[in-house]
N, C-alpha and C positions, 0 to 999 in steps of 0.2 A: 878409249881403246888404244891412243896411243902412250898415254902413260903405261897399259895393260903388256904393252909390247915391249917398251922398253925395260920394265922389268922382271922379263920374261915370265909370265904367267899363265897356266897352263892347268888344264883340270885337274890335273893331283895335285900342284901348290895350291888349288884350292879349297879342295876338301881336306886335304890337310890341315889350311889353314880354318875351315869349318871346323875338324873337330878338337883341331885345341882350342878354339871359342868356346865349345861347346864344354867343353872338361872344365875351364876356369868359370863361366857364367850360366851353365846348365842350361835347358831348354828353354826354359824363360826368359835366359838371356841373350836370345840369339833368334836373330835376323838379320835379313840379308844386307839391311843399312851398317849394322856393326859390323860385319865382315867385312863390308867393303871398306870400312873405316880402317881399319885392322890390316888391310893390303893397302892403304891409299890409292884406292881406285873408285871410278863410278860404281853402282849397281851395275847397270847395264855389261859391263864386263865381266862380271861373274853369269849372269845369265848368257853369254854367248858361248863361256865355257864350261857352265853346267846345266843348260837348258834353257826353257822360257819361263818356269815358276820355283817359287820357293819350296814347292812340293820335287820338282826334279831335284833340285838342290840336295833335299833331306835324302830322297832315296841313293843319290852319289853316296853320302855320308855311308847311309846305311849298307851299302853294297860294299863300300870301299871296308867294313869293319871287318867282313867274313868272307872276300871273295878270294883268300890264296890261303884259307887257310891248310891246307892241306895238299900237296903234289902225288904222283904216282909212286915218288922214290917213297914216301911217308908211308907203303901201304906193306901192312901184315902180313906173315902167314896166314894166321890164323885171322876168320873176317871178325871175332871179339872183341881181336884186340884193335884192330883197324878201328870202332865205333867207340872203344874207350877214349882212343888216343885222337880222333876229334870232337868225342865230347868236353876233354878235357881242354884242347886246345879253345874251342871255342868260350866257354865260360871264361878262361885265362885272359882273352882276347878282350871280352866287352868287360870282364873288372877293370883293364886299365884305362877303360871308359865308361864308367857307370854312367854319367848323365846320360849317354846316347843310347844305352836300353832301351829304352821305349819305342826307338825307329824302326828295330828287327820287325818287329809282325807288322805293323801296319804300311809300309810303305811298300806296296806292292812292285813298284818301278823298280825297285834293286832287280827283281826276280830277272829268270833269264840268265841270256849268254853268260855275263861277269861270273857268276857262280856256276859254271858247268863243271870247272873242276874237281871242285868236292861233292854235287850231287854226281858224279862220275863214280868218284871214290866209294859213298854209299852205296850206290845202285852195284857198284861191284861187290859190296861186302856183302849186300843182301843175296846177291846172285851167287854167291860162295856159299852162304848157309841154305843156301836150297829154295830161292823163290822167284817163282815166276808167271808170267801173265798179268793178272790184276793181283795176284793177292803181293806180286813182288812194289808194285803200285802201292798198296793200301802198307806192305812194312815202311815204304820208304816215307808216308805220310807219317806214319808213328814217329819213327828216328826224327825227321824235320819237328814236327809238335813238340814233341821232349823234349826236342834240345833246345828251340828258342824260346817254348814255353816257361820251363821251370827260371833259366836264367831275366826274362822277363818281368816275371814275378818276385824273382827276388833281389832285382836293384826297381822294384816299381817304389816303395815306400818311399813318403815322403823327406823321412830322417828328422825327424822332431827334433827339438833342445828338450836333456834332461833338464826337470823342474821347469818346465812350461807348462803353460796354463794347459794348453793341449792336453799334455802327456799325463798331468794330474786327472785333468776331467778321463781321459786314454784308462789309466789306471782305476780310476771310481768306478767304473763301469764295469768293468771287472769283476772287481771287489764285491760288487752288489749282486752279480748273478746269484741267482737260487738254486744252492746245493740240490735239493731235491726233484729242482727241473734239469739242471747241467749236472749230473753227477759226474761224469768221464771229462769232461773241461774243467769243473774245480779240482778234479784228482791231479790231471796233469798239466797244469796249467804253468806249477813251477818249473816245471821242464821244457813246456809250448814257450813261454813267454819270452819272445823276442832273439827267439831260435825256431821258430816254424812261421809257415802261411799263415795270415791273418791273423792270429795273436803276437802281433809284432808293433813297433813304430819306428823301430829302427833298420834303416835299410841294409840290403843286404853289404853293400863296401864298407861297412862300419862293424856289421854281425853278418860273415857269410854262413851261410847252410851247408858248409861243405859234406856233411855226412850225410844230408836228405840228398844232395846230388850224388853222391859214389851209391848210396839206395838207390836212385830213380837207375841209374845204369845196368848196376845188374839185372836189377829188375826187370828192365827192358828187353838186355841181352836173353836172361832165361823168357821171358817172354815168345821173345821170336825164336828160341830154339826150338819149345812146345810147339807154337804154330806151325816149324818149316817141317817137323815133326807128324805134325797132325795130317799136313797136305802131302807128305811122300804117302803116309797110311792109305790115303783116300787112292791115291795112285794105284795101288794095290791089292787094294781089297777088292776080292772076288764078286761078281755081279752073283745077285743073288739069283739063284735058280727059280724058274716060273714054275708053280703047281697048275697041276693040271684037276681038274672036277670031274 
């Protein structure tokens, strides 16, 4: 601790210094003895200043990737464009950290206060296009799923070497599907292959999906217009008149 003191150490020189471990040695290369190697310090002072386990650690990491991404001054007219422009930010955000994808959804500990900013920002866009009560709840689950979801997904691959044994056997498999049981996979497969979900091996930092993402968005947007659409309908639509026998 007192090496920890003297040169100055402090939970963001931490995680800081967690996630360019993490960028130069990926998830496999990282724990909390290399880190501490990495600051010449004990373990034990990293856990004073990021918790008691290596689990607090990850979710610092993982809070610290998304927790500013967005302020009030950041926020739209229109609430569209408000959800493009931290979808966009946040995918921008975790590409210059691909290794540490993986920590978004699983590490429940980030959640909370760190982030109220931008679920703030959300909750106000959705409450602009018109939603409220639970169904304002259930849009604001949608925008969270999508947005850590897809990005998720597309730096999860592992990143093969072309002409590996992998990516050969990756490729035979392929090749050997049955036209007549996969017709819609053999048609498009020239196109799927290593530009979509699961017909890939290369990851996304290497082959991003940027046009499945600008899809997932609109998509999303018109989504929730329909819905916030659908719930003013309900609002005003006439109780139906009781017959009488």
């Amino acid at each position: 601790m007192g090496r920890a003191a003297a040169i100055g150490l402090t939970r963001e020189r931490v995680v800081e210094a967690a996630i360019a471990l993490i960028d130069d040695k990926g998830l496999v290369g990282f724990s909390v003895r290399a880190l501490a190697r990495r600051l010449n310090v004990y373990p034990a002072a990293l856990y004073w200043h990021a918790g008691g386990a290596k689990t607090d650690l990850l979710a610092e990491i993982s809070g610290a990737l998304i927790a500013s991404l967005m302020t009030p001054e950041d926020l739209s007219d229109d609430w569209r464009e408000t959800i493009r422009i931290l979808f966009r930010r946040f995918r921008a955000r975790v590409h210059e950290h691909p290794h540490a994808a993986p920590l978004l959804g699983p590490h429940i500990r980030s959640n909370g206060a760190p982030n109220a900013p931008w679920v703030e920002i959300i909750l106000k866009a959705l409450t602009e296009a018109g939603f409220e009560g639970q169904a304002l709840i259930d849009a604001f689950n949608s925008v969270v799923g999508a947005l850590e979801g897809y990005i998720t997904l597309e730096l999860a691959a592992d990143g093969a070497t072309e002409g590996s044994e992998w990516v050969e056997g990756f490729d035979a498999g392929l090749d050997a599907l049955d036209a007549a049981r996969f017709p819609l996979v053999k048609r498009h497969l020239p196109q799927m292959y290593n530009r979509s979900f699961v017909m890939r091996w290369k990851s996304g930092d290497v082959a991003p999906l940027d046009d499945g993402y600008n899809f997932l968005i609109e998509t999303l947007i018109l989504g929730l217009e329909a819905q916030a659409k659908r719930g003013r309908s309900r609002e005003v639509e006439p109780a139906t008149p009781a017959t009488t026998g």
